[in-house]
VOFIMI-390750 format. One record per residue (C-alpha): x, y, z; residue in three letters; residue number from 1; chain. Coordinates in pm, whole numbers, plus 50000, padded with zeros to 5 digits. Layout:
BEGIN
- X Y Z ALA NUM A
...
//
This chain:
BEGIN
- 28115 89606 27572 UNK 1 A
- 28033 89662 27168 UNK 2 A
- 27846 89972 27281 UNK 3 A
- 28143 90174 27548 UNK 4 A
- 28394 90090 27272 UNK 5 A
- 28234 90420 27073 UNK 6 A
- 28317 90630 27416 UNK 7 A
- 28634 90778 27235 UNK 8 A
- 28594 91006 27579 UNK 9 A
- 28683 90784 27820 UNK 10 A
- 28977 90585 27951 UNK 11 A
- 29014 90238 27905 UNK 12 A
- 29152 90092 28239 UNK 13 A
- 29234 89670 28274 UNK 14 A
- 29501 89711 28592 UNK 15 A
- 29563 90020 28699 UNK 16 A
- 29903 89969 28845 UNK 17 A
- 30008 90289 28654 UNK 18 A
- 29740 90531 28620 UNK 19 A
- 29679 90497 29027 UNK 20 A
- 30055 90676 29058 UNK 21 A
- 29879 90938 28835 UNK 22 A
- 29642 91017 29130 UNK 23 A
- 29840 90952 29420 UNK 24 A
- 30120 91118 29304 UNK 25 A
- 30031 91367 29025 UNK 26 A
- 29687 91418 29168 UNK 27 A
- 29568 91413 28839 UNK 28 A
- 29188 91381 28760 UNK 29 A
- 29143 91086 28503 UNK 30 A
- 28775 91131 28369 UNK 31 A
- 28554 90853 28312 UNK 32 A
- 28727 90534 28332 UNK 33 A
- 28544 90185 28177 UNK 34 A
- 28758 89880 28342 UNK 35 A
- 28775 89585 28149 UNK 36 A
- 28916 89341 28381 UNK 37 A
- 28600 89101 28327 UNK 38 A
- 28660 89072 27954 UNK 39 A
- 28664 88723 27854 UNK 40 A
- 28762 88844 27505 UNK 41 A
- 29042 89071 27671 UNK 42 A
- 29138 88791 27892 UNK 43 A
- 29279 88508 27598 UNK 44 A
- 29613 88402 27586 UNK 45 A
- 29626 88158 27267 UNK 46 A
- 29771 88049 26936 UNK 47 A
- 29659 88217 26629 UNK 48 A
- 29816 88173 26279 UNK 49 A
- 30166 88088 26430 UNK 50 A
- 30159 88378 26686 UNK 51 A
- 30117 88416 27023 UNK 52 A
- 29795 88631 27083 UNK 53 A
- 29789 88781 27421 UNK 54 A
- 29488 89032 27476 UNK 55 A
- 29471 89375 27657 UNK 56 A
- 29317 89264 28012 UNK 57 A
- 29585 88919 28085 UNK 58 A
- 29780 89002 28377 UNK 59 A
- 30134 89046 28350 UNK 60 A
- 30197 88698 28538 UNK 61 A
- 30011 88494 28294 UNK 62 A
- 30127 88696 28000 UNK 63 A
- 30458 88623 28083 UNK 64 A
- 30492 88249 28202 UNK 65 A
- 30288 88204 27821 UNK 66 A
- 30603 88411 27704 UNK 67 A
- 30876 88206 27855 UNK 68 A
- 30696 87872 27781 UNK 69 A
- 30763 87924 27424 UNK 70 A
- 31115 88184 27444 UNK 71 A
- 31312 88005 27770 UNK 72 A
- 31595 88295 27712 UNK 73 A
- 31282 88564 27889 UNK 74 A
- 31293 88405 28237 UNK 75 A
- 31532 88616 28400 UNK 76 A
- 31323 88919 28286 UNK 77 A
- 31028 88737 28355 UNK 78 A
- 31152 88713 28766 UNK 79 A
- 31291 89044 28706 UNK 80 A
- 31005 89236 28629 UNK 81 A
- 30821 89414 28908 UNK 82 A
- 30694 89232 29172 UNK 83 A
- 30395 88965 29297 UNK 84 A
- 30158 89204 29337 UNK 85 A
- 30207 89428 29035 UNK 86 A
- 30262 89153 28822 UNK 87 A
- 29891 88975 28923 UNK 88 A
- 29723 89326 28893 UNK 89 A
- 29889 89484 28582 UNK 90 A
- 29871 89400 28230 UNK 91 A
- 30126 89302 27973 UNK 92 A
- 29895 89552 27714 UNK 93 A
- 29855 89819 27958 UNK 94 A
- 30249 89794 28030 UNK 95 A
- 30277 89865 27627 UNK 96 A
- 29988 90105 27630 UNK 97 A
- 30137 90326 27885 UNK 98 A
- 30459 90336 27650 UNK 99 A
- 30678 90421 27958 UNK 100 A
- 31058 90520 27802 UNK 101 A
- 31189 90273 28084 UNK 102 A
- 30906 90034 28005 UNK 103 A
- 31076 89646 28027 UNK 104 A
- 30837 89478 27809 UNK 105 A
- 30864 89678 27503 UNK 106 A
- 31212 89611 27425 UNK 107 A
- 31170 89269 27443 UNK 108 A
- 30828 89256 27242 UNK 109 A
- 31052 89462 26974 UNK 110 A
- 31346 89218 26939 UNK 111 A
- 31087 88934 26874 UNK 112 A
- 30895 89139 26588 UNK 113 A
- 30540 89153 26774 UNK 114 A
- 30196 89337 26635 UNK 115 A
- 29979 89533 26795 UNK 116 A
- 29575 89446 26660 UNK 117 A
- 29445 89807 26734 UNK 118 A
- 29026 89825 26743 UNK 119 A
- 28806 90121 26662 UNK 120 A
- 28452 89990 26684 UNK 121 A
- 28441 89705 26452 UNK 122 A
- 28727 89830 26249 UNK 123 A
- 29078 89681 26331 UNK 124 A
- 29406 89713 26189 UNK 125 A
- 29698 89574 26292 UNK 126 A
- 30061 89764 26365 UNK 127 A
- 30419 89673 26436 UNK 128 A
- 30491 89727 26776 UNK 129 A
- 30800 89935 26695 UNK 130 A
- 30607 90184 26505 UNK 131 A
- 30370 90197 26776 UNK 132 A
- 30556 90516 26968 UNK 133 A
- 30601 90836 26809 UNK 134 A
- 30766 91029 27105 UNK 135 A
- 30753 91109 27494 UNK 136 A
- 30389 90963 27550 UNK 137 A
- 30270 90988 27212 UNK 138 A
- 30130 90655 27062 UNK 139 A
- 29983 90589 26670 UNK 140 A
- 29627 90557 26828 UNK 141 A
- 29353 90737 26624 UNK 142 A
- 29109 90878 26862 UNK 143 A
- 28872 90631 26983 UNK 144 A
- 29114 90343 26897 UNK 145 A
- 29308 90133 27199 UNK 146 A
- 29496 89782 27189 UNK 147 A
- 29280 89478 27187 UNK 148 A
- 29601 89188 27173 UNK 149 A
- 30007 89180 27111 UNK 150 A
- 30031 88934 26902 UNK 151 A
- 30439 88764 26920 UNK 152 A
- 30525 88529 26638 UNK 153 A
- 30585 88213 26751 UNK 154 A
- 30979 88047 26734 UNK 155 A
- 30898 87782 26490 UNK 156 A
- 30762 88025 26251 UNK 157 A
- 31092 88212 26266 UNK 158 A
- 31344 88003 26317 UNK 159 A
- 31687 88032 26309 UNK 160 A
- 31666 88390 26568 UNK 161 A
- 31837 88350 26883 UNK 162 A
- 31680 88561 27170 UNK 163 A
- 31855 88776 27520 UNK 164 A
- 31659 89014 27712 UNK 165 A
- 31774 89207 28016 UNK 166 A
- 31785 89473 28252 UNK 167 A
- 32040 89691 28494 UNK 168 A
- 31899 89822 28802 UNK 169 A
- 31989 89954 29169 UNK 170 A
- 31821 89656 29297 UNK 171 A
- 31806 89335 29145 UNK 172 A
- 31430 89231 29212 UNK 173 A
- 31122 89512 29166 UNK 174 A
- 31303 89783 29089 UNK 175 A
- 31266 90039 28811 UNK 176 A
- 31533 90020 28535 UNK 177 A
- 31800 90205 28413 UNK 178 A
- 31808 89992 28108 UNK 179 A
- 31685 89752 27947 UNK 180 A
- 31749 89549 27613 UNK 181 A
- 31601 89321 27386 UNK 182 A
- 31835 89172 27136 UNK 183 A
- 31771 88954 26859 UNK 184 A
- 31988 88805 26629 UNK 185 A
- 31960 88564 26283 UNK 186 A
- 32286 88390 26261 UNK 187 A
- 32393 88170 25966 UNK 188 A
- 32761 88023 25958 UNK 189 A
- 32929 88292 26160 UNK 190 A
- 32725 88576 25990 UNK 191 A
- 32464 88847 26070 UNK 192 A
- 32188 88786 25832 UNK 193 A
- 31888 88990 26035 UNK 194 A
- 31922 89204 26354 UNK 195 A
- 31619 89328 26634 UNK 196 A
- 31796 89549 26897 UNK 197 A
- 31583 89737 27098 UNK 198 A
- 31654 89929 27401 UNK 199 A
- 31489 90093 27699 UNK 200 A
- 31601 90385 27937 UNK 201 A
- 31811 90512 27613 UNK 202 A
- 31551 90785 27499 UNK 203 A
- 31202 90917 27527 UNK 204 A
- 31060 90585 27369 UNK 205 A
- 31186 90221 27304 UNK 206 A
- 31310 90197 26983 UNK 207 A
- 31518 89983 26744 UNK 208 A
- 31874 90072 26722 UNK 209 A
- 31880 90119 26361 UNK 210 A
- 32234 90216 26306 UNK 211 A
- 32340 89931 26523 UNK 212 A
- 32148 89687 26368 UNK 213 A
- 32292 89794 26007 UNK 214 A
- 32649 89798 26157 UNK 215 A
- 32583 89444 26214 UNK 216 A
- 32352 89322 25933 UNK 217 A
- 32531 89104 25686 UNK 218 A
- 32893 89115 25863 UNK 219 A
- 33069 88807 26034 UNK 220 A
- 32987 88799 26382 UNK 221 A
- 33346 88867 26524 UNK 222 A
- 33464 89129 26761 UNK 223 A
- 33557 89421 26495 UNK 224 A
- 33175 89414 26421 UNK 225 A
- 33089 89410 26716 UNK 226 A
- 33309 89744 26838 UNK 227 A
- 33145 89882 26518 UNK 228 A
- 32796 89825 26627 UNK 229 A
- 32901 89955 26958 UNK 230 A
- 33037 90283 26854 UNK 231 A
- 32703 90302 26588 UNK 232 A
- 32515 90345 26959 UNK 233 A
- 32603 90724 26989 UNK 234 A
- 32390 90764 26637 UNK 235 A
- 32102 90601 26782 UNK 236 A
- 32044 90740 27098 UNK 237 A
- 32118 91031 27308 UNK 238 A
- 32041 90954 27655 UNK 239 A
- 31954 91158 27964 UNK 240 A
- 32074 91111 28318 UNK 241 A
- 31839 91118 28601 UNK 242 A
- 31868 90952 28926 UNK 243 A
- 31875 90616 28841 UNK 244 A
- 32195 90627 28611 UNK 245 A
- 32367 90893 28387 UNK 246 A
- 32383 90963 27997 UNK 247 A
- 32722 90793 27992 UNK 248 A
- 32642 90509 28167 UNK 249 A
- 32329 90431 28027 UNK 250 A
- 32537 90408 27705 UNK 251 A
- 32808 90191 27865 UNK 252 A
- 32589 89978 27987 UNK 253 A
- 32406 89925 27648 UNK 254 A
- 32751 89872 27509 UNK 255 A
- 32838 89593 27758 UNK 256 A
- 32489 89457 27649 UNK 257 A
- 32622 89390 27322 UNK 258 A
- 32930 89248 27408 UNK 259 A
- 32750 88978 27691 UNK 260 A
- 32523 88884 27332 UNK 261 A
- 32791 88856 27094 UNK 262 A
- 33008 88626 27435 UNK 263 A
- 32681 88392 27425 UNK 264 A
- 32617 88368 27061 UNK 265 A
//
């Protein structure tokens, strides 16, 4: 394993639940692939330093029942996201890898401040996940490099954050979304004192809402900050329509997202 980790040439493959479409669909030749399924190293889900460390080759099913054990708030996206067989074959790193702009984990991974610990060989640094995308399919990997664990600090290290995550679709179960949200507040006696809003299906990457999150950041938590941090949506993202949902409603829809969090919190 040491040794193929220098093959900056070839793709490194742990479920495949994307890259197949490539072929099927695209017909797309993909080049040497090295599969790392059988990683034991790849395959840890554990504790480190107050985090949960999650490497590249756990399945999305186990990466996301270790999730929910320790943020309850994630089980509707949990059932939500894809289905049985997708979710036993594909990978909770690969879903981030593949940095899809509808992508449901990334959002959520976002509004709970996780790391990525990227490897090169035997160098490794490590980089906030919302940094990680620098436009359509574009990632901060340095040629040779790929994404050994997500590491997601755990509750009791940052306490006082209350967590929602979740997603409009056509369907409600396996479906593709239109959007999806991860929102994250820090609330102190009625006021904003931190903000993680993150949002999927909005743009050509998941990102923060950064104008949102100032709108909010340091006000009372009432409903004319709110319909400020609404309106501070338009600055953040200009979204596309496609079949699944148009520009406006995409934005609607992340609006009403804000309202449900500030109803429940």
């Amino acid at each position: 394993f040491r040794r193929v980790l220098f093959r900056s040439d070839a793709r490194l493959l742990a479920g495949g639940t994307d890259i197949g479409l490539w072929v099927t669909k695209q017909f797309r030749a993909l080049g040497e692939l090295i599969w790392l399924g059988d990683v034991a190293e790849l395959r840890r889900t554990r504790v480190v330093d107050g985090a949960l460390e999650i490497g590249a080759a756990v399945p999305l099913e186990d990466a996301w029942q270790a999730l929910v054990a320790h943020w309850p708030a994630l089980r509707e996206m949990h059932r939500r996201f894809a289905g049985p067989p997708v979710r036993h074959a594909g990978t909770l790193v690969g879903n981030l890898a593949n940095g899809s702009p509808i992508g449901d984990a990334a959002p959520v991974l976002m509004a709970l401040d996780a790391r990525l610990r990227l490897r090169q060989g035997p160098a490794v640094r490590w980089l906030p996940l919302d940094r990680f995308y620098l436009g359509y399919q574009r990632q901060a990997l340095a040629t040779g490099e790929f994404i050994e664990a997500v590491a997601v600090p755990l509750p009791a290290t940052t306490p006082g954050w209350t967590l929602r995550a979740w997603k409009q679709s056509k369907r409600f179960d396996c479906d593709i979304s239109a959007l999806s949200a991860g929102l994250a507040l820090r609330l102190a006696q009625g006021t904003v004192h931190d903000a993680r809003l993150a949002f999927g299906g909005l743009a050509a990457t998941v990102h923060r809402a950064a104008h949102t999150e100032a709108a909010v950041r340091g006000q009372p938590w009432n409903e004319a900050t709110l319909r400020r941090a609404q309106a501070a949506l338009a600055q953040d993202f200009q979204p596309l329509s496609d079949l699944r949902a148009s520009a406006d409603h995409r934005l609607r829809l992340a609006a009403a997202m804000l309202r449900r969090l500030w109803l429940e919190t």
